[in-house]
PDB file of N, CA, C and O in Angstrom:
ATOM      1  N   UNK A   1     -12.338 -11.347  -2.524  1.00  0.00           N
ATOM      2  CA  UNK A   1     -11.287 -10.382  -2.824  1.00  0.00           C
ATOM      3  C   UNK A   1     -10.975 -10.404  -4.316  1.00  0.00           C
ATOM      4  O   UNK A   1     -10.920 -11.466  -4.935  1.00  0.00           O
ATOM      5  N   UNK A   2     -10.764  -9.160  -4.909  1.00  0.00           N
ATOM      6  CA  UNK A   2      -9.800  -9.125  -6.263  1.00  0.00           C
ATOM      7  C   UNK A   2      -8.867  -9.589  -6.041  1.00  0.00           C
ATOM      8  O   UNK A   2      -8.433  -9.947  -4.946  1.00  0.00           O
ATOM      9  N   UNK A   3      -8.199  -9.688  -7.506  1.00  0.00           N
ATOM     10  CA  UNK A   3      -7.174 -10.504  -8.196  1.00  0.00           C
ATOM     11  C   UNK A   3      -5.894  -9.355  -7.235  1.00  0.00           C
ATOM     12  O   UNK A   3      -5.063  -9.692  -6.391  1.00  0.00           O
ATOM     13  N   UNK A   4      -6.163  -8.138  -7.734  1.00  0.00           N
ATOM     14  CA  UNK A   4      -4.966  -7.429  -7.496  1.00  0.00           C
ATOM     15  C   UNK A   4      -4.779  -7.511  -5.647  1.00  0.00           C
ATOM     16  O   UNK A   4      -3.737  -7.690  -5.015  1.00  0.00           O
ATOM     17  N   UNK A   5      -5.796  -7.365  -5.267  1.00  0.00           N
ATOM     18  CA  UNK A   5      -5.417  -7.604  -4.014  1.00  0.00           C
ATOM     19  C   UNK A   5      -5.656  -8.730  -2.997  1.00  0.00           C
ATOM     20  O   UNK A   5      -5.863  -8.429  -1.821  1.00  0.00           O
ATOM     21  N   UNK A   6      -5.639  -9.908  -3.362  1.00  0.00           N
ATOM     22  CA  UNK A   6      -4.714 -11.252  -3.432  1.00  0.00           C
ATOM     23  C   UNK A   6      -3.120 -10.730  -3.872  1.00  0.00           C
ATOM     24  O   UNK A   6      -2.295 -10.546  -2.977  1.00  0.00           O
ATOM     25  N   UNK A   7      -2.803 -10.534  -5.146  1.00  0.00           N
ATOM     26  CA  UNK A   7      -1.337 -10.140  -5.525  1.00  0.00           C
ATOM     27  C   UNK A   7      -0.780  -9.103  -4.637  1.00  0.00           C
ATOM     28  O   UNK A   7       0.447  -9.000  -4.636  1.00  0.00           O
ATOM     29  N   UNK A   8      -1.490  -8.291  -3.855  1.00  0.00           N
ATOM     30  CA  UNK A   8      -0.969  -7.206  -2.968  1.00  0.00           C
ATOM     31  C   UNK A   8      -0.648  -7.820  -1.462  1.00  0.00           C
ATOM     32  O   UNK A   8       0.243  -7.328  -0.770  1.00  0.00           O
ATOM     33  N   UNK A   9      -1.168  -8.541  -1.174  1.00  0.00           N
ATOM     34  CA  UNK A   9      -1.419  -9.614   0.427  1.00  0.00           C
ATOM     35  C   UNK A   9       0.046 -10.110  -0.221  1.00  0.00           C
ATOM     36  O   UNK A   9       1.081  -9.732   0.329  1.00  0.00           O
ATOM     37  N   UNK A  10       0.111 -11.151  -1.659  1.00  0.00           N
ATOM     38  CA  UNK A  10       1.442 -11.561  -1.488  1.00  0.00           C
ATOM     39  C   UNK A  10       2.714 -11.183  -1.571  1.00  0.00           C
ATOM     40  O   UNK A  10       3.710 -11.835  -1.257  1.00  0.00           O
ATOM     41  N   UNK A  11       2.625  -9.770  -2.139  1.00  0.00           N
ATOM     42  CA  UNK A  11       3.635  -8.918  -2.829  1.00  0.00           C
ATOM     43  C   UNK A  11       4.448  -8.182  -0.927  1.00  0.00           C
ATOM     44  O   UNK A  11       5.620  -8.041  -0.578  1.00  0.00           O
ATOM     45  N   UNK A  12       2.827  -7.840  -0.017  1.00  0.00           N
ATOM     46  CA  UNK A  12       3.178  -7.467   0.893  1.00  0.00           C
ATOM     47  C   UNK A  12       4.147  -8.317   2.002  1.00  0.00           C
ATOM     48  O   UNK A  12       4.884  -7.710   2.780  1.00  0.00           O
ATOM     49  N   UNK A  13       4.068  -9.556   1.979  1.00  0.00           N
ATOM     50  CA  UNK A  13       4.439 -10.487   2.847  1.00  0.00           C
ATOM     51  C   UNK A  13       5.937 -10.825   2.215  1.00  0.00           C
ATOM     52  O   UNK A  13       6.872 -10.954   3.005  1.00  0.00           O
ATOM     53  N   UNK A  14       6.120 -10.940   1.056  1.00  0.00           N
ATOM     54  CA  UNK A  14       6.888 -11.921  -0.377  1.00  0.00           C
ATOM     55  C   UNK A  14       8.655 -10.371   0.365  1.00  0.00           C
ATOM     56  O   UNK A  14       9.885 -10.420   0.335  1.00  0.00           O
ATOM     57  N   UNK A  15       7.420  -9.143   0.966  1.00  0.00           N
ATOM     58  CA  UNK A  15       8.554  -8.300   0.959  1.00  0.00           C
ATOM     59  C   UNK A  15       9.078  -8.005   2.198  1.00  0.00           C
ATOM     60  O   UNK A  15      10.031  -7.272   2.465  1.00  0.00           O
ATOM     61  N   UNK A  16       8.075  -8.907   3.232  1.00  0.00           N
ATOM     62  CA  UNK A  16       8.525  -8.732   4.539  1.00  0.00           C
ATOM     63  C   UNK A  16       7.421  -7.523   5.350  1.00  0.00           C
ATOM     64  O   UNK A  16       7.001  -7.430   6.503  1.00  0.00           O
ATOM     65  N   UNK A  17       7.276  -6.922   4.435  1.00  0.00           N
ATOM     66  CA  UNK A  17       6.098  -5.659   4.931  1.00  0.00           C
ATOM     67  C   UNK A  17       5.104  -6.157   6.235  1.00  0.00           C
ATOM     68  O   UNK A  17       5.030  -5.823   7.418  1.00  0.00           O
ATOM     69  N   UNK A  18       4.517  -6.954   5.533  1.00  0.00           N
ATOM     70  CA  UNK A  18       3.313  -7.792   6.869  1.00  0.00           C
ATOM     71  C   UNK A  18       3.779  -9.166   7.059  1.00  0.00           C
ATOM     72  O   UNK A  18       4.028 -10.121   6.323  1.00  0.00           O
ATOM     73  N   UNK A  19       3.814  -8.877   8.539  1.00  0.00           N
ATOM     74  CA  UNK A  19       4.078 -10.380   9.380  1.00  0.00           C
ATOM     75  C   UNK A  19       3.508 -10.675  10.365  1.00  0.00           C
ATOM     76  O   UNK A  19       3.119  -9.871  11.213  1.00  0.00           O
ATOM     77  N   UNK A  20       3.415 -11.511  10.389  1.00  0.00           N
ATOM     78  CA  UNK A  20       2.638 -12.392  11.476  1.00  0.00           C
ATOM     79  C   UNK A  20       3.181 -13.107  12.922  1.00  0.00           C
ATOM     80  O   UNK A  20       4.279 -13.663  12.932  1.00  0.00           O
ATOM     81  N   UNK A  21       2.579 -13.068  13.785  1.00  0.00           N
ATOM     82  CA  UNK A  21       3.267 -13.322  14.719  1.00  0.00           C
ATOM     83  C   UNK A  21       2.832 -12.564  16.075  1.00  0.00           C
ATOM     84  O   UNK A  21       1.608 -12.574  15.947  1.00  0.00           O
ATOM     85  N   UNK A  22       3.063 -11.996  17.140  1.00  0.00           N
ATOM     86  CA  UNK A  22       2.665 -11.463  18.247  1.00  0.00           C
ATOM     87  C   UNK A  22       3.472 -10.091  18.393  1.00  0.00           C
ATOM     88  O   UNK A  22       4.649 -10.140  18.750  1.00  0.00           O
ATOM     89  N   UNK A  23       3.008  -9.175  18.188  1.00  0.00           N
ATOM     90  CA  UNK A  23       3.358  -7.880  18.338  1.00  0.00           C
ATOM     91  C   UNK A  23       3.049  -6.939  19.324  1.00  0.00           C
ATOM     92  O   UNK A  23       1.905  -7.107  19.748  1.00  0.00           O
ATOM     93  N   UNK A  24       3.591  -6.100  19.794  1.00  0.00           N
ATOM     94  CA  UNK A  24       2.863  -5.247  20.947  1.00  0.00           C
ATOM     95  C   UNK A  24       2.753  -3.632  19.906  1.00  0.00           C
ATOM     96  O   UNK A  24       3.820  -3.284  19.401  1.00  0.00           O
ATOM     97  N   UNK A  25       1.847  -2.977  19.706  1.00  0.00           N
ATOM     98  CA  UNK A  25       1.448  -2.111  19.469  1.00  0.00           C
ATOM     99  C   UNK A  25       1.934  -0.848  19.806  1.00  0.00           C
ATOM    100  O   UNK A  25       2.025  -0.850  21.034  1.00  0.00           O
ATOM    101  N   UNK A  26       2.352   0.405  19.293  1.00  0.00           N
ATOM    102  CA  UNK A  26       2.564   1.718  20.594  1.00  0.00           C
ATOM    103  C   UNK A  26       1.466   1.824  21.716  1.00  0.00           C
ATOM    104  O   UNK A  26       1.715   2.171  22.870  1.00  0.00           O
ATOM    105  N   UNK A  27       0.116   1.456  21.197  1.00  0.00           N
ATOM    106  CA  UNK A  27      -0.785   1.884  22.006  1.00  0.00           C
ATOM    107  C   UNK A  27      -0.549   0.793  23.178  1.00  0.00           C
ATOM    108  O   UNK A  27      -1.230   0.699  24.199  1.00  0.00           O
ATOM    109  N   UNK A  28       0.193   0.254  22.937  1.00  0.00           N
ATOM    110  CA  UNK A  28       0.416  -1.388  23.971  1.00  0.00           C
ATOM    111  C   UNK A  28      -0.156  -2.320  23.681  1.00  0.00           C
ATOM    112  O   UNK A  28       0.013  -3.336  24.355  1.00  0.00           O
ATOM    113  N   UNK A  29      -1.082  -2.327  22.524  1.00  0.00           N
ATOM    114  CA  UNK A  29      -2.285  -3.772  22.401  1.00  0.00           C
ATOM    115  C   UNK A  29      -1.410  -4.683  21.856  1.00  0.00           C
ATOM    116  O   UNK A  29      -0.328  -4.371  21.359  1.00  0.00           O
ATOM    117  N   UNK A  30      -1.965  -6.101  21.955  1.00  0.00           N
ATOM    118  CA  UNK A  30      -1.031  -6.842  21.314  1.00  0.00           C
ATOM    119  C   UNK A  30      -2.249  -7.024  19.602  1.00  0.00           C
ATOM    120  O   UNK A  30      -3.457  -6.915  19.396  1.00  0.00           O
ATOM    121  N   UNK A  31      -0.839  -7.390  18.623  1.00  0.00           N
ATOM    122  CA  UNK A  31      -1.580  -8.093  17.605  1.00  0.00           C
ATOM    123  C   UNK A  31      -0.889  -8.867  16.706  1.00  0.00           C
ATOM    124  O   UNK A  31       0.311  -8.825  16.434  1.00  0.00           O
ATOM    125  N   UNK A  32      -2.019  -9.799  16.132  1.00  0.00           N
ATOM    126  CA  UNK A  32      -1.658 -11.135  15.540  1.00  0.00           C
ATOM    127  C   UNK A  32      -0.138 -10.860  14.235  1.00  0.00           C
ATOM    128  O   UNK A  32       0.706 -11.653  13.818  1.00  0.00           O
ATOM    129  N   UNK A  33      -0.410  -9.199  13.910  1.00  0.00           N
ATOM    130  CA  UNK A  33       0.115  -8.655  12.292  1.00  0.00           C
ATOM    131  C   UNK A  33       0.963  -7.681  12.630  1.00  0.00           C
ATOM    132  O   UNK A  33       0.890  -7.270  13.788  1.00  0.00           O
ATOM    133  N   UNK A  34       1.971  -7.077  11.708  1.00  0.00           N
ATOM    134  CA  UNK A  34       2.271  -6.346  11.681  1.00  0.00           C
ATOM    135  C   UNK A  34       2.689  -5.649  10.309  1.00  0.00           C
ATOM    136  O   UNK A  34       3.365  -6.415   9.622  1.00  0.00           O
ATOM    137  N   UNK A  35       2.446  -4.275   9.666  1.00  0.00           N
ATOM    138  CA  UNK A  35       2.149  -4.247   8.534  1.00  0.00           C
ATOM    139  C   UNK A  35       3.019  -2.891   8.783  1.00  0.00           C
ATOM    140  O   UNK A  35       2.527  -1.859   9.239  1.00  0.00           O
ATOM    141  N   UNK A  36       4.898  -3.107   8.274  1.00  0.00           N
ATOM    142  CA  UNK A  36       5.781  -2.048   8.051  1.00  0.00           C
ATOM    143  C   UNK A  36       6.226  -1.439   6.608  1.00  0.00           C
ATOM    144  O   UNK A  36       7.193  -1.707   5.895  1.00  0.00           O
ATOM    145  N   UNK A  37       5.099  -0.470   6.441  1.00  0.00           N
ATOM    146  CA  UNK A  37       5.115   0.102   5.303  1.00  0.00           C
ATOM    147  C   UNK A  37       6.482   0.865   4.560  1.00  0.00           C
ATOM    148  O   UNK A  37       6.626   1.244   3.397  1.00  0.00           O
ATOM    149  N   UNK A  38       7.422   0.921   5.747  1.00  0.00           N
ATOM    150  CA  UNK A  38       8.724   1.674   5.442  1.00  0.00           C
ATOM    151  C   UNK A  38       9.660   0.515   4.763  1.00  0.00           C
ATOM    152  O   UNK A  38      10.783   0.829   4.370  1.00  0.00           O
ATOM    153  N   UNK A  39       9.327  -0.430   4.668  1.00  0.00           N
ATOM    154  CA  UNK A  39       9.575  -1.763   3.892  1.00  0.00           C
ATOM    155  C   UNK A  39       9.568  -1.706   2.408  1.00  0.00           C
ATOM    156  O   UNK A  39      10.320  -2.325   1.655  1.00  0.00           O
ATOM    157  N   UNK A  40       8.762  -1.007   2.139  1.00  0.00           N
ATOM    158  CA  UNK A  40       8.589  -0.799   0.679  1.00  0.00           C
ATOM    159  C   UNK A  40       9.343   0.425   0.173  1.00  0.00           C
ATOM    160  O   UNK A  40       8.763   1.501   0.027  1.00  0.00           O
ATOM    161  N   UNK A  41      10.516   0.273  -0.070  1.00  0.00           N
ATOM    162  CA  UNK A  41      12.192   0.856  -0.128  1.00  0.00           C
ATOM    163  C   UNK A  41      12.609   0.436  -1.166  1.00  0.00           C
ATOM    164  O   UNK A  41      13.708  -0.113  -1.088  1.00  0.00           O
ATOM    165  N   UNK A  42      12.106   0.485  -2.216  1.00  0.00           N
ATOM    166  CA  UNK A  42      12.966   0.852  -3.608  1.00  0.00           C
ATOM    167  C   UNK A  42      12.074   1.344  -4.768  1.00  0.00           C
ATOM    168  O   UNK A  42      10.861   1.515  -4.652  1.00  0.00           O
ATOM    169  N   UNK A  43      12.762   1.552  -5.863  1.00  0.00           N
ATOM    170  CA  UNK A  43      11.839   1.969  -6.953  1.00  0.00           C
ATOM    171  C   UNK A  43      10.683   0.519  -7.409  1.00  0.00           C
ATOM    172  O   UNK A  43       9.532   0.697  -7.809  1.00  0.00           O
ATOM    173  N   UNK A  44      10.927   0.002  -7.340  1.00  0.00           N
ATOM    174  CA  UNK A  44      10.233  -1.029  -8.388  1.00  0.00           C
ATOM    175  C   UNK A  44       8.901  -1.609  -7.331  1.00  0.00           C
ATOM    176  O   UNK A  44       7.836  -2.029  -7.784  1.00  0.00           O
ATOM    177  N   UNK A  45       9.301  -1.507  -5.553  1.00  0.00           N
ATOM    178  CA  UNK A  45       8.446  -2.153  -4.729  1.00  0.00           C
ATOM    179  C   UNK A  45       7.169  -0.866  -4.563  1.00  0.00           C
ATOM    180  O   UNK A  45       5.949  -0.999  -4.467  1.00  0.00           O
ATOM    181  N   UNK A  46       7.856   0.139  -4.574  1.00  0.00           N
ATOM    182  CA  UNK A  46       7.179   2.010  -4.362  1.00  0.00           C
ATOM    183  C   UNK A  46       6.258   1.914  -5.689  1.00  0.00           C
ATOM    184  O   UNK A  46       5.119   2.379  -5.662  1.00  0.00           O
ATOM    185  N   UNK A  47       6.748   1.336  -6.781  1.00  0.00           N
ATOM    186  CA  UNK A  47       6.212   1.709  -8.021  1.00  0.00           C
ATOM    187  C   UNK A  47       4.921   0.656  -8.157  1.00  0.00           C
ATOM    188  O   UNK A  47       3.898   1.000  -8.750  1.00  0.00           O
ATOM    189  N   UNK A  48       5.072  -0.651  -7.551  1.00  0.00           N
ATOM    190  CA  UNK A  48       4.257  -1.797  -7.537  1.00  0.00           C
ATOM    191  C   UNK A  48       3.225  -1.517  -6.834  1.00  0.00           C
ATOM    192  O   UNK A  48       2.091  -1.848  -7.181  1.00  0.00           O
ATOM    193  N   UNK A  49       3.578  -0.650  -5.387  1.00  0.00           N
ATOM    194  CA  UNK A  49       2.619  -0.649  -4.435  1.00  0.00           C
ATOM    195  C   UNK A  49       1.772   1.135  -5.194  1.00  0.00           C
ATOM    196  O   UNK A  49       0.861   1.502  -4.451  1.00  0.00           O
ATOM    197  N   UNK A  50       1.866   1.547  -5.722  1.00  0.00           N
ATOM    198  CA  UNK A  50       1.361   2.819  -6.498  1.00  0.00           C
ATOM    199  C   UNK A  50       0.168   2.080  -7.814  1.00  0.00           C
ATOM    200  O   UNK A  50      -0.950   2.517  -8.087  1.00  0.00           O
ATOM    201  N   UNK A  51       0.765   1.050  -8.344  1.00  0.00           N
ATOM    202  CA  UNK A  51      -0.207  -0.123  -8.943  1.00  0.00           C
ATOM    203  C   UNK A  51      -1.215  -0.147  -8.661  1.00  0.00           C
ATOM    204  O   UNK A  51      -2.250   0.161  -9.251  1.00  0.00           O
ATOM    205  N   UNK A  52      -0.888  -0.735  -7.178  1.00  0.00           N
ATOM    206  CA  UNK A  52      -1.822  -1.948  -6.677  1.00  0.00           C
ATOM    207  C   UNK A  52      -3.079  -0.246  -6.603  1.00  0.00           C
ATOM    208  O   UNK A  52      -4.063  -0.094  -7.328  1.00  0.00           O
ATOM    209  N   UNK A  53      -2.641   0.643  -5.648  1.00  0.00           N
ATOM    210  CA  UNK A  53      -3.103   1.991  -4.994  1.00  0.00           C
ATOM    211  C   UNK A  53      -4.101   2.333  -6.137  1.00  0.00           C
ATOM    212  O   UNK A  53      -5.280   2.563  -5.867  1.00  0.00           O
ATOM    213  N   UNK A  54      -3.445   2.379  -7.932  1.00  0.00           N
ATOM    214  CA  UNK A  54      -4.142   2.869  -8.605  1.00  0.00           C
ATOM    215  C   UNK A  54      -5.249   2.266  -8.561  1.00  0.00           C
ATOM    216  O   UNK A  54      -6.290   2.922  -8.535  1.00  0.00           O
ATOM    217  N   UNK A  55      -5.261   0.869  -8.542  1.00  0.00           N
ATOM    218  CA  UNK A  55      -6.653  -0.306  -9.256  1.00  0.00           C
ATOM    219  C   UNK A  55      -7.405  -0.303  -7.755  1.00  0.00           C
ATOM    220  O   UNK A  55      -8.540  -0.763  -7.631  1.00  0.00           O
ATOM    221  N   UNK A  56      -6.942   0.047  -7.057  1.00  0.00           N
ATOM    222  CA  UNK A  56      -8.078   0.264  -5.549  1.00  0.00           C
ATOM    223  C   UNK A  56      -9.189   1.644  -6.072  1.00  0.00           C
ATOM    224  O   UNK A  56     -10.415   1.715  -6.158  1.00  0.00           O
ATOM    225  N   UNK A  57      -8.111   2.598  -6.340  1.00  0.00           N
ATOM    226  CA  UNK A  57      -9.059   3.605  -7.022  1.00  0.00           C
ATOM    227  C   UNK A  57      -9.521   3.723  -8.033  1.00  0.00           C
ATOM    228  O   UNK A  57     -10.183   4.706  -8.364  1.00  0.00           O
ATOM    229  N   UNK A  58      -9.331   2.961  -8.594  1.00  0.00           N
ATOM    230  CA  UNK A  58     -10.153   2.786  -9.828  1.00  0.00           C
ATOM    231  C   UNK A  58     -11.539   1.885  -9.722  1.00  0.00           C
ATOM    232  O   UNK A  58     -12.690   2.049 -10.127  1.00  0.00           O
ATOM    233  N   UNK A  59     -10.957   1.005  -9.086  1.00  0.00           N
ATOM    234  CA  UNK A  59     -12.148  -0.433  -9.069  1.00  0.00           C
ATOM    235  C   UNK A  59     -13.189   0.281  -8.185  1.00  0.00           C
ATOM    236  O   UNK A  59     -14.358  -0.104  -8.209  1.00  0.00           O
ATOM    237  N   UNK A  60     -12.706   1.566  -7.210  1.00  0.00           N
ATOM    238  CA  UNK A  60     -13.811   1.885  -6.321  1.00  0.00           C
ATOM    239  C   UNK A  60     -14.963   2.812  -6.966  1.00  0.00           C
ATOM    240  O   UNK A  60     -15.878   3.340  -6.335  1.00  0.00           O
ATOM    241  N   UNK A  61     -14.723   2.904  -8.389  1.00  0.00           N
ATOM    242  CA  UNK A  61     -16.056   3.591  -8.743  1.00  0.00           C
ATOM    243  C   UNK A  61     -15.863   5.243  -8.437  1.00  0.00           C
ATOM    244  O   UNK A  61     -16.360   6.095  -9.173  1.00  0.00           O
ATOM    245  N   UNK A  62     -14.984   5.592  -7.112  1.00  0.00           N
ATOM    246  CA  UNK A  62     -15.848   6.942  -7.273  1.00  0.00           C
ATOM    247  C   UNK A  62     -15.292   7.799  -7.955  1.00  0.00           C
ATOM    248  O   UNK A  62     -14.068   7.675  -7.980  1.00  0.00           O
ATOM    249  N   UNK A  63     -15.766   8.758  -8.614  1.00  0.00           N
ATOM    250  CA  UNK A  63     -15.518   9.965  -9.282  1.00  0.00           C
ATOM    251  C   UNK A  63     -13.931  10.798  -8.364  1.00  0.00           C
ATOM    252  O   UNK A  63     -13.730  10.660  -7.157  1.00  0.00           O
ATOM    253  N   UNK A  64     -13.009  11.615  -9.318  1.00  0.00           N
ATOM    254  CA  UNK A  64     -11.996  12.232  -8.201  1.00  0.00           C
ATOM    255  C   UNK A  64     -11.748  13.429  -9.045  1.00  0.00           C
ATOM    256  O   UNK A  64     -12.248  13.390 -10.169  1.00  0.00           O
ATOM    257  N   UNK A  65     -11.027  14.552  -8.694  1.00  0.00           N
ATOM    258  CA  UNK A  65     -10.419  15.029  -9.278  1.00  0.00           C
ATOM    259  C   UNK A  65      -9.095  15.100  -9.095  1.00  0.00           C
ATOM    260  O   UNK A  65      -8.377  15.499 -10.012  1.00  0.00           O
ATOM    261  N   UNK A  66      -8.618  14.751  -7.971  1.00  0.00           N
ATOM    262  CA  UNK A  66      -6.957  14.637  -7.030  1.00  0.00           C
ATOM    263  C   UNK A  66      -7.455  13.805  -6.065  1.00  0.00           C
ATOM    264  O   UNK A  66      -8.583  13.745  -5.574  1.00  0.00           O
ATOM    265  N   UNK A  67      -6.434  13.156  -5.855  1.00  0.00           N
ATOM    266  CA  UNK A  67      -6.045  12.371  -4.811  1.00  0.00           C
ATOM    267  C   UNK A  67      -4.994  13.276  -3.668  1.00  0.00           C
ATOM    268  O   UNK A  67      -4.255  14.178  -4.062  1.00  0.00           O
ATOM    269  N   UNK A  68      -5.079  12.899  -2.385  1.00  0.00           N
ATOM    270  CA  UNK A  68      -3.734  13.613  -1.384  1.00  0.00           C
ATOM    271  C   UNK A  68      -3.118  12.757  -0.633  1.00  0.00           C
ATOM    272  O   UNK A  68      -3.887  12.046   0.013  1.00  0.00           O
ATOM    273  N   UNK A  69      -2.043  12.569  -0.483  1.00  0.00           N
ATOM    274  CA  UNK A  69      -1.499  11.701   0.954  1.00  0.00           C
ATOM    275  C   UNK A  69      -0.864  12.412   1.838  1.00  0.00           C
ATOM    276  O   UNK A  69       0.181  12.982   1.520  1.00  0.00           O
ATOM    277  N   UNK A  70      -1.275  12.486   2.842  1.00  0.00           N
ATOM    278  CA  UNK A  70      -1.039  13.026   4.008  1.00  0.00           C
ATOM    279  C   UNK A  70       0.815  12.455   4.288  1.00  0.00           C
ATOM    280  O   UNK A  70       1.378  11.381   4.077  1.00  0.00           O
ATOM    281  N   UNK A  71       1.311  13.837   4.868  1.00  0.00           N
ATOM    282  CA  UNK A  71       2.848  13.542   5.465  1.00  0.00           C
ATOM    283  C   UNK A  71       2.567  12.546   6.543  1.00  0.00           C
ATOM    284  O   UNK A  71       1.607  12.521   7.314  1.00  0.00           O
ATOM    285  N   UNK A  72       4.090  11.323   6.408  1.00  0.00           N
ATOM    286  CA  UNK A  72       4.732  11.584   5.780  1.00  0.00           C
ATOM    287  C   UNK A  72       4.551  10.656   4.593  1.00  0.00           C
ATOM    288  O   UNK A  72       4.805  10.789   3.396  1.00  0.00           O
ATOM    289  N   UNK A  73       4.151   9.901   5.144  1.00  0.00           N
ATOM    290  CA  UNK A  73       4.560   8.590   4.189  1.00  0.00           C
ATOM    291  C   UNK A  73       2.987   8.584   2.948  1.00  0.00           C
ATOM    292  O   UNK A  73       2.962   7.841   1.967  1.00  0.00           O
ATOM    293  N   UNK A  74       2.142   9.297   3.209  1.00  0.00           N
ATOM    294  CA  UNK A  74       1.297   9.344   2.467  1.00  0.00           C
ATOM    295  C   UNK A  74       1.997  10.144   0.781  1.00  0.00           C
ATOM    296  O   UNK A  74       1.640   9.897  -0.371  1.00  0.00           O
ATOM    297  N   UNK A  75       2.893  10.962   1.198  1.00  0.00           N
ATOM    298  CA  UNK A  75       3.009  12.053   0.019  1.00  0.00           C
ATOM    299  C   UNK A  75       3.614  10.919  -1.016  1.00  0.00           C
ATOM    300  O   UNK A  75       3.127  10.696  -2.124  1.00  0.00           O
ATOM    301  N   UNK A  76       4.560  10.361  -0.561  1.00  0.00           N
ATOM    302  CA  UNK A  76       5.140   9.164  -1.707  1.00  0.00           C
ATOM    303  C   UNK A  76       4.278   8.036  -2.318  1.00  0.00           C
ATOM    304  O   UNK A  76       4.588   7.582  -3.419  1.00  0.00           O
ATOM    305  N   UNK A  77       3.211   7.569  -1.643  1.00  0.00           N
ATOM    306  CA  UNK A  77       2.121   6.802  -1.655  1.00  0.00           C
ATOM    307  C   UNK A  77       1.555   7.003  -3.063  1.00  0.00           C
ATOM    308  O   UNK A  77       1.555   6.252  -4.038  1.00  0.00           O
ATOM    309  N   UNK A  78       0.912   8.650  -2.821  1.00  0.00           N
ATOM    310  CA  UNK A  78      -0.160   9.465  -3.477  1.00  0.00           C
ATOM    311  C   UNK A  78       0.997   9.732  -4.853  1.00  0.00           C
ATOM    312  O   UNK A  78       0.434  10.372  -5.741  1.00  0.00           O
ATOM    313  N   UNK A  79       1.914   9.512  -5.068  1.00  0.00           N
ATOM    314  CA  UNK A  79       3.101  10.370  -5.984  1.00  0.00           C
ATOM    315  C   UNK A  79       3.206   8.650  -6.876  1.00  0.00           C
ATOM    316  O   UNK A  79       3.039   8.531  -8.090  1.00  0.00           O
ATOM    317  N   UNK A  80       3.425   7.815  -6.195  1.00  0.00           N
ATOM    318  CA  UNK A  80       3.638   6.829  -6.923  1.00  0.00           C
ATOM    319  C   UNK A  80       1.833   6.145  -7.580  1.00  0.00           C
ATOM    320  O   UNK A  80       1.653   5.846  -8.761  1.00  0.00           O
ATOM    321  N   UNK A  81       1.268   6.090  -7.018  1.00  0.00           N
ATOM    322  CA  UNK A  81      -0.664   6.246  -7.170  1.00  0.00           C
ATOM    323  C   UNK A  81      -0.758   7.374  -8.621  1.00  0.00           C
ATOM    324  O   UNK A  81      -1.213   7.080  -9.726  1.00  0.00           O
ATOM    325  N   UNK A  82      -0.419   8.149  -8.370  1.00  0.00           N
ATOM    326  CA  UNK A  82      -0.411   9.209  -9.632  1.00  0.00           C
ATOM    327  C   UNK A  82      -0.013   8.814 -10.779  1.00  0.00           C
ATOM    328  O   UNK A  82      -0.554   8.749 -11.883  1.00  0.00           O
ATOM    329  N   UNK A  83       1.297   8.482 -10.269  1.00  0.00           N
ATOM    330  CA  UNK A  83       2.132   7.651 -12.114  1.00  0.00           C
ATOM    331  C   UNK A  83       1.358   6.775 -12.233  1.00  0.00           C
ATOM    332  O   UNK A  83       0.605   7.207 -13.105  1.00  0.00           O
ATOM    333  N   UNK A  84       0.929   5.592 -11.888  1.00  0.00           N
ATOM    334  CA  UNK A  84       0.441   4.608 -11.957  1.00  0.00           C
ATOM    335  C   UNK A  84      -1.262   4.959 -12.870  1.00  0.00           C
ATOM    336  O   UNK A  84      -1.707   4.598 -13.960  1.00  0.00           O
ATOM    337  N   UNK A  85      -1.741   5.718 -11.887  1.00  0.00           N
ATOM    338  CA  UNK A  85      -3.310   5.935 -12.984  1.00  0.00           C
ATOM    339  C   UNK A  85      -2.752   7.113 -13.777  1.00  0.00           C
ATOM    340  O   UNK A  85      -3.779   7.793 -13.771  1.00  0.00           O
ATOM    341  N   UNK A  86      -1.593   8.078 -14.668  1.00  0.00           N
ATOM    342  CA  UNK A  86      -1.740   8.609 -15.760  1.00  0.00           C
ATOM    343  C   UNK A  86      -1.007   7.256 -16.671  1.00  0.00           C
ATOM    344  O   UNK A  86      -1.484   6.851 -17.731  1.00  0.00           O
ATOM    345  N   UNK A  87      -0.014   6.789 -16.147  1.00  0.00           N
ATOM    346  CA  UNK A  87       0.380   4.875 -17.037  1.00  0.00           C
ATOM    347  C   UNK A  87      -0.882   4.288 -17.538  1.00  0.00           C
ATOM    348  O   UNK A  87      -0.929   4.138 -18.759  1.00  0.00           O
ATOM    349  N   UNK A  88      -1.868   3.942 -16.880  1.00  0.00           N
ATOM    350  CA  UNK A  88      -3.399   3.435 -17.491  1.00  0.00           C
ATOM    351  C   UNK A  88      -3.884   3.673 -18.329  1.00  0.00           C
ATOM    352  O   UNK A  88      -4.987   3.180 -18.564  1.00  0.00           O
TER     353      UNK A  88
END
């Protein structure tokens, strides 16, 4: 794994986002994780996780011209991802 995402595993947990433990799923499955993205609720955690988002797309090599995030929670994703790679 990269650096940044090592720092993203801890940034995610450090915020409560992903936990561990026994969960039941909507679909009913059980699992070991649980990863509550609505957790990431303020400017500075939204702005961190738009960071991490940029250097995923970046480090991945491919060519873009736009990025999109799908409603709902994608549009804030893709909005904070944006600032983050014109900041670079």
């Amino acid at each position: 794994m990269k650096d940044y995402q090592h720092e993203f595993l801890d940034f995610a947990i450090a915020t409560g986002v992903l936990c561990f433990g026994e969960f039941t799923l909507k679909s009913g499955r059980l699992s070991p994780y649980f990863f509550n993205s609505g957790l990431f609720n303020t400017g500075e955690s939204l702005a961190r996780l738009g960071r991490y988002y940029a250097q995923s797309i970046e480090q991945s090599g491919i060519e873009y011209d736009c990025i999109f995030g799908p409603a709902y929670k994608g549009i804030p994703l893709v909005a904070a991802a944006s600032v983050a790679l014109y900041d670079h």
